[in-house]
C-alpha positions in Angstrom: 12.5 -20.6 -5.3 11.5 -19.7 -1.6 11.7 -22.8 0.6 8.7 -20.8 2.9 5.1 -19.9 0.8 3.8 -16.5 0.6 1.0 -16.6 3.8 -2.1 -17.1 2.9 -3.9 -14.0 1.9 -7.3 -13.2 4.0 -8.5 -10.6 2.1 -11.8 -11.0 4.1 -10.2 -10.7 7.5 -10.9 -7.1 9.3 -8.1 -5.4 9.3 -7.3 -4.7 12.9 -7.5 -0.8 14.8 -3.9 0.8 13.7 -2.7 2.7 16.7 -2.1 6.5 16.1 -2.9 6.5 12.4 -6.3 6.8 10.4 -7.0 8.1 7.0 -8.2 11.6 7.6 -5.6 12.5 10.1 -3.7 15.7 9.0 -0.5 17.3 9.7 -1.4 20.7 7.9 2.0 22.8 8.9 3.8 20.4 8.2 2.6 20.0 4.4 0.8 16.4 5.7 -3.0 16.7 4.4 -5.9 14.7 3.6 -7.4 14.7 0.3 -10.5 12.1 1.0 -13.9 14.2 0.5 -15.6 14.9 3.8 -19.5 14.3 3.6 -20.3 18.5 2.7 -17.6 18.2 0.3 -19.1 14.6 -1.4 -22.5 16.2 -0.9 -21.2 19.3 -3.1 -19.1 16.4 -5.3 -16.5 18.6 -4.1 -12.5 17.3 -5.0 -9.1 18.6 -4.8 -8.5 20.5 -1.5 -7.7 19.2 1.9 -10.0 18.5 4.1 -8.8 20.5 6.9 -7.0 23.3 5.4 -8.8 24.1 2.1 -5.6 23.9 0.3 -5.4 22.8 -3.5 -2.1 21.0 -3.7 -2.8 18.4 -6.0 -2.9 18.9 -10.2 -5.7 16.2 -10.2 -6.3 15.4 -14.4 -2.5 14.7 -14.3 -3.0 12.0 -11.8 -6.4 10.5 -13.5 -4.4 10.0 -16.6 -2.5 7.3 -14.6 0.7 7.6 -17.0 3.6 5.3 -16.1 6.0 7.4 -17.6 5.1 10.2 -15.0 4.8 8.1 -12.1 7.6 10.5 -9.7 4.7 13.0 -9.6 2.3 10.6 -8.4 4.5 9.2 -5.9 5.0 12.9 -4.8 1.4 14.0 -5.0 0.7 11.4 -2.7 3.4 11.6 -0.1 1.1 15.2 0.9 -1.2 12.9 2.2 -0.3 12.3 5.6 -1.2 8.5 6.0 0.7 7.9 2.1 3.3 10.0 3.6 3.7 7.8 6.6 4.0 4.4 4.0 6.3 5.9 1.5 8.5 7.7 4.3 8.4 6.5 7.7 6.6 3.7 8.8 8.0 0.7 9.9 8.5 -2.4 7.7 7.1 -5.1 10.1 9.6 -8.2 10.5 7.0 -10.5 9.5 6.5 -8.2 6.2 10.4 -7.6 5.4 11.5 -11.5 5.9 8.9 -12.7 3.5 9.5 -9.8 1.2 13.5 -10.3 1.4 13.1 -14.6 0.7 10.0 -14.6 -1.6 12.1 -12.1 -4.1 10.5 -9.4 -6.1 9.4 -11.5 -8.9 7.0 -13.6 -6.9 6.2 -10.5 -5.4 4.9 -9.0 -8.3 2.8 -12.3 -9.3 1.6 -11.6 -6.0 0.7 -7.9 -6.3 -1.7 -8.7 -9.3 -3.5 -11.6 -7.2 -4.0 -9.5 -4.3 -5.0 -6.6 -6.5 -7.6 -8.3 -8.8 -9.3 -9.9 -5.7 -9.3 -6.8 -3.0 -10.1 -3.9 -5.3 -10.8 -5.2 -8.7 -14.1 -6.2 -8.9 -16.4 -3.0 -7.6 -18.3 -4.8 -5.1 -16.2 -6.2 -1.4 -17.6 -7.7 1.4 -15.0 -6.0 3.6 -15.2 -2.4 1.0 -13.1 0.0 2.8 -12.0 -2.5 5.1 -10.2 -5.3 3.1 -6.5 -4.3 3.2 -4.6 -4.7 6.6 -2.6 -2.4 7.4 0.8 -4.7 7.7 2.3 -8.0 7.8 2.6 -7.6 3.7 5.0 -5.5 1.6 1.8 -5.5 -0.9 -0.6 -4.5 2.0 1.9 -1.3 2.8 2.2 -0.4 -1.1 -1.9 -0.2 -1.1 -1.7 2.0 1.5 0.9 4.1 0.2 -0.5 3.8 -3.5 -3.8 4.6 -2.6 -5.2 1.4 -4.2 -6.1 -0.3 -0.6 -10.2 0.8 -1.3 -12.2 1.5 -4.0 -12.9 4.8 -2.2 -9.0 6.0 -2.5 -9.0 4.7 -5.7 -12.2 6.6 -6.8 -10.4 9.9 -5.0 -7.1 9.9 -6.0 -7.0 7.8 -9.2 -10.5 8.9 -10.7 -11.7 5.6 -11.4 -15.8 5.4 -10.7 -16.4 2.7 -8.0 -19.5 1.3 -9.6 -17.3 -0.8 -12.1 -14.7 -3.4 -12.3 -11.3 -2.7 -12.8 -9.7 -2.6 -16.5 -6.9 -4.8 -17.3 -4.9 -1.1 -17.8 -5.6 -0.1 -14.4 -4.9 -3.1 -13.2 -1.6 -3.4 -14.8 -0.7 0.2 -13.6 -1.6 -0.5 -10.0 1.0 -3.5 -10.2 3.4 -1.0 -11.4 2.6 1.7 -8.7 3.3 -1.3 -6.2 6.6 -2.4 -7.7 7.7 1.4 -7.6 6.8 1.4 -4.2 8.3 -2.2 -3.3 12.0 -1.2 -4.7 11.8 2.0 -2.7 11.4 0.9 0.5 13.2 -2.3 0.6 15.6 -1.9 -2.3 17.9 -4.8 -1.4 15.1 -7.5 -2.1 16.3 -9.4 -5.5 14.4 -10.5 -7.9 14.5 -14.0 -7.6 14.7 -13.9 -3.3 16.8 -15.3 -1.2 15.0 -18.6 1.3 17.6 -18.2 3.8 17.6 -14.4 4.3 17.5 -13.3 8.3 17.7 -9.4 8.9 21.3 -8.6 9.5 22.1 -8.1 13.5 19.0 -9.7 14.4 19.6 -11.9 17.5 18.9 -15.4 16.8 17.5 -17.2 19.6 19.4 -20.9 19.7 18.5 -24.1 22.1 20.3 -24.9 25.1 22.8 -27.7 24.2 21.6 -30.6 26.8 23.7 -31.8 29.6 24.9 -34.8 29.3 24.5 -37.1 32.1 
C-alpha cells in the first residue's frame, strides 16, 4: 500500500487556461482534426466530419457500440483528434501526475478511475459541465482527455451517449476500461500494486546541507 494518499480530488475546481491547446484546435494536414459539432453543424444535428475540413474520418456506429473487444479502433479513431492526439501521443506526463501514478500502482488507480468517473461525468447534470476535468496533475485527468470522457459534451460526440441522462453501470464500467487502456500505454512500467518509494530515474534530488559543526 502507498505510504502517500491519492490527492484530494476537486472535481469542482476550474480547471485552469492550458497554454497552446484547446478542444477545437486542428492540425488538418497533418491528419489532426476536430470532430466536436460547431453551432451550424449542432443547429443542423450535424455529426461525423471535422469541423474545419469537412472530412468524414470516423466510422461513428462502430464507436457508439462501445465494444471492449474492439477498443484499438477506438483508441485510433480518436488519436485523429488533435487534442486526443496530443494525450495518447505527445503530451507530457506532469511530475506531480507520473510520481503518484508510479507509487499509488495501477490497482488503486483503477478504484480511482471509477470514483472520479461516477462523480465528474456520471450523473448528467455538473456544476462545473464542460469545465470539471483539469487538464493535469492526474494520470485519470489525462485519460479523460484522451478518452473523450472528460464532458458530457465529448461523451455525447464521440461515445453517442445522450447528455440528458445518468450514466449506466455498462458505460461506466467501459469508461474505466478505456482509462486503464490508456493508463498502461502511457506509463507502462507502473505495477499493479505501486511502488511508495518510486522517484523518477535521473531526477536530481535536492539534499540538506550537512551543518558545520562548531
Amino acid at each position: 500500500m502507498a505510504t502517500k494518499e491519492v490527492d484530494e480530488i476537486d472535481l469542482d475546481e476550474e480547471p485552469p487556461p492550458l497554454r497552446k491547446m484547446t478542444c477545437t484546435r486542428t492540425d488538418c494536414k497533418n491528419n489532426r482534426h476536430c470532430f466536436l459539432p460547431d453551432r451550424k453543424m449542432s443547429r443542423r444535428k450535424q455529426k461525423g466530419p471535422c469541423r474545419t475540413c469537412g472530412k468524414e474520418l470516423i466510422d461513428w456506429t462502430r464507436l457508439e457500440k462501445k465494444d471492449a473487444e474492439d477498443v484499438a479502433y477506438t483508441v485510433e479513431a480518436l488519436k485523429l483528434e488533435l487534442i486526443r492526439h496530443e494525450y495518447w501521443c505527445s503530451k507530457a506526463i506532469d511530475p506531480k501526475a507520473e510520481t503518484l501514478a508510479y507509487r499509488t500502482g495501477l490497482t488503486r488507480l483503477r478504484a480511482d478511475a471509477e470514483s472520479v468517473i461516477r462523480k465528474s461525468v456520471g450523473p448528467h447534470q455538473h456544476p462545473a459541465q464542460g469545465r470539471q476535468t483539469k487538464w493535469d496533475g492526474n494520470i485519470i485527468y489525462y485519460g479523460q482527455h484522451a478518452t473523450a470522457c472528460c464532458c458530457r459534451r465529448c461523451i455525447e460526440v464521440w461515445h453517442g451517449i445522450p447528455r440528458n441522462r445518468d450514466l449506466t453501470e455498462d458505460e461506466v464500467r467501459y469508461f474505466i476500461e478505456l482509462l486503464c487502456v490508456y493508463m498502461r500505454h502511457r506509463l507502462p512500467g507502473v505495477t499493479d500494486a505501486g511502488d511508495p518509494g518510486w522517484t523518477k530515474p535521473g531526477a536530481e534530488t535536492v539534499s540538506k546541507p550537512i551543518p558545520r559543526k562548531g
